[in-house]
C-alpha positions in Angstrom: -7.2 -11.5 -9.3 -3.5 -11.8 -8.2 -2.6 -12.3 -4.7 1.3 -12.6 -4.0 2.3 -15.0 -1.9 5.7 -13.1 -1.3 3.5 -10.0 0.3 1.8 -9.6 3.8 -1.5 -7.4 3.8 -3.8 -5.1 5.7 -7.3 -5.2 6.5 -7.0 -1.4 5.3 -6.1 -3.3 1.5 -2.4 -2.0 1.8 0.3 -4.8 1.1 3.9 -5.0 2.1 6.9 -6.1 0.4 10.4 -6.4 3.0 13.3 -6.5 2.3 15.6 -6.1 5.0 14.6 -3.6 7.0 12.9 -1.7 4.5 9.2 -2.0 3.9 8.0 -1.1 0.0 3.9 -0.3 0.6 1.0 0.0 -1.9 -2.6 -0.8 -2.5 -4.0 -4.4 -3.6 -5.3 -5.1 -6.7 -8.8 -6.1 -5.1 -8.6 -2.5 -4.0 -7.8 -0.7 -6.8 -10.5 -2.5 -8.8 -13.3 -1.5 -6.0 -11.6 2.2 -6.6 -11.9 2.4 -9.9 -9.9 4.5 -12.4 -7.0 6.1 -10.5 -6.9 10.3 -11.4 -4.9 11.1 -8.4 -2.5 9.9 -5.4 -1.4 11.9 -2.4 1.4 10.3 -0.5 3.9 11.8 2.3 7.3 13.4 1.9 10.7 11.5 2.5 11.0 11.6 6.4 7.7 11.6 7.2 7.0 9.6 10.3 4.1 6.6 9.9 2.0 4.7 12.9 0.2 1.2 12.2 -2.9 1.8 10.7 -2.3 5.5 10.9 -3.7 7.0 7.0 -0.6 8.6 5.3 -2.4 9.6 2.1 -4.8 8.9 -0.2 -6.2 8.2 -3.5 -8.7 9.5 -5.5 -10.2 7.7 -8.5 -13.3 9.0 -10.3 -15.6 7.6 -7.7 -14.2 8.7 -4.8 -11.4 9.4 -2.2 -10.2 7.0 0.0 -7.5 7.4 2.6 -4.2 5.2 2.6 -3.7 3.9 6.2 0.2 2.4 7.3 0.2 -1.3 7.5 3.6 -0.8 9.6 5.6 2.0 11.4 8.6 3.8 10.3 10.1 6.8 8.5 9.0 7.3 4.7 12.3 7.0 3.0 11.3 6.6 -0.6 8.0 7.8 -2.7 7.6 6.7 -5.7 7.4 10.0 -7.8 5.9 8.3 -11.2 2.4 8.0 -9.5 2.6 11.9 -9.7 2.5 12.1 -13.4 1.1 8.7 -13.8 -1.7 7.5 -11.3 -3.1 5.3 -13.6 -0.4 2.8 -12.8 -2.1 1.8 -9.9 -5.2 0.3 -11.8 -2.6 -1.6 -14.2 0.1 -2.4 -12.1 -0.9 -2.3 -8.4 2.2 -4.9 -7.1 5.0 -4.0 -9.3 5.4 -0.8 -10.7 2.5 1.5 -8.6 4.7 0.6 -4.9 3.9 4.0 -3.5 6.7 4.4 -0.8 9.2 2.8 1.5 9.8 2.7 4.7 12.5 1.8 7.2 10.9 -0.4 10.1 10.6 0.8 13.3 9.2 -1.5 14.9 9.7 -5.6 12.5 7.2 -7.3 14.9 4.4 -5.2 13.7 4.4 -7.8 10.5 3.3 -9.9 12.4 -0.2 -8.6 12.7 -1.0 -8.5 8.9 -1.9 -11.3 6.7 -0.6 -13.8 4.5 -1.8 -13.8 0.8 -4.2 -17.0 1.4 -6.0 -15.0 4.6 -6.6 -11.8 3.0 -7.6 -14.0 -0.6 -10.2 -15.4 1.9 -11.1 -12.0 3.9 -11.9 -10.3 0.5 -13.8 -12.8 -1.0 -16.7 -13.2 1.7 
């Protein structure tokens, strides 16, 4: 199981990939393979306002639903529309091509409070 060492992550399983100001957001593989097989993703519209471990979404795989919560604040300013069509990315490329959506910061410091690849590596293997 991959865990970048260029991402910061969530207790919630959502990691985080800046650059700049912007914030790209999606779902860990050690998620994803608790999930299941993807059928479904629901994410917000561009402009859309996020909170800090407010959920935004959510995706549904063939066990069950599970919300997506906002690792960081800001205003949605990209979805990544391919998830529509093709949820299944999720289960086969969770960091690269299945990002579900960006957002501008708000608020940078709130980084701070997520992990670092070898802390949630350790939080998901207890």
């Amino acid at each position: 199981m991959e865990f970048p060492s260029n991402l910061k992550y969530s207790e919630e399983h959502e990691w985080v990939r800046v650059e700049g100001n912007k914030a790209y957001i999606g779902i860990t593989e050690f998620a994803q393979s608790e999930l299941g097989d993807i059928v479904f993703v629901e994410l917000p519209e561009v402009g859309a306002t996020l909170k800090q471990d407010e959920p935004f979404g959510s995706v549904e795989s063939v066990k069950t639903v599970s919300e997506l919560y906002a690792p960081v604040s800001g205003t949605v300013v990209e979805v990544n529309g391919e998830l529509e069509d093709a949820p299944e990315l999720v289960n086969s490329s969770s960091y690269d091509k299945a990002w579900m959506i960006v957002v501008e910061l708000s608020d940078a410091s709130e980084l701070d409070k997520l992990m670092d690849a070898a802390k949630y590596e350790a939080m998901v293997k207890e």
